[in-house]
C-alpha positions, 0 to 999 in steps of 0.5 A: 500500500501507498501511504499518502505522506501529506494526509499523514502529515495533515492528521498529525498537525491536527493531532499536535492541538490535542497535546498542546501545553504552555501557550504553543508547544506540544509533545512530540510523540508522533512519527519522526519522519512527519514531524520533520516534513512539518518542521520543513515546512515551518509548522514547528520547531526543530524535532531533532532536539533534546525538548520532549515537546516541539514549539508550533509557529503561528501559522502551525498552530492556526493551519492545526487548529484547521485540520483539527475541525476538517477532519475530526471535526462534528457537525452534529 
């Protein structure tokens, strides 16, 4: 099977709300390879530290928050 890295990616954004702790950081207990896509991309800080938690940038947090409500997100 083909796994689309970008949903993957997406799903994990989404899912580093959940986590979140002192104002903009959240534990970085997803998988390394897309925590460093989104690091790439300039959603969160450097995963390759020492912190047990990554720092979402300001468009990180607003694009996660996003992804959270599109795809967990209840209408009902």
């Amino acid at each position: 099977m083909k796994i689309d890295t970008e949903r993957i990616d997406e799903a994990v954004l989404a899912l580093l709300v959940l986590g979140l702790h002192d104002g903009n950081r959240a534990w970085k207990s997803f998988d390394w390879d897309a925590l460093s896509r989104l690091h790439r991309l300039g959603y969160i800080s450097d995963p390759a530290t020492s912190n047990k938690s990554v720092v979402l940038s300001q468009e990180g947090l607003h694009r996660a928050h996003e992804l959270l409500n599109r795809l967990f997100g209840n209408a009902g």
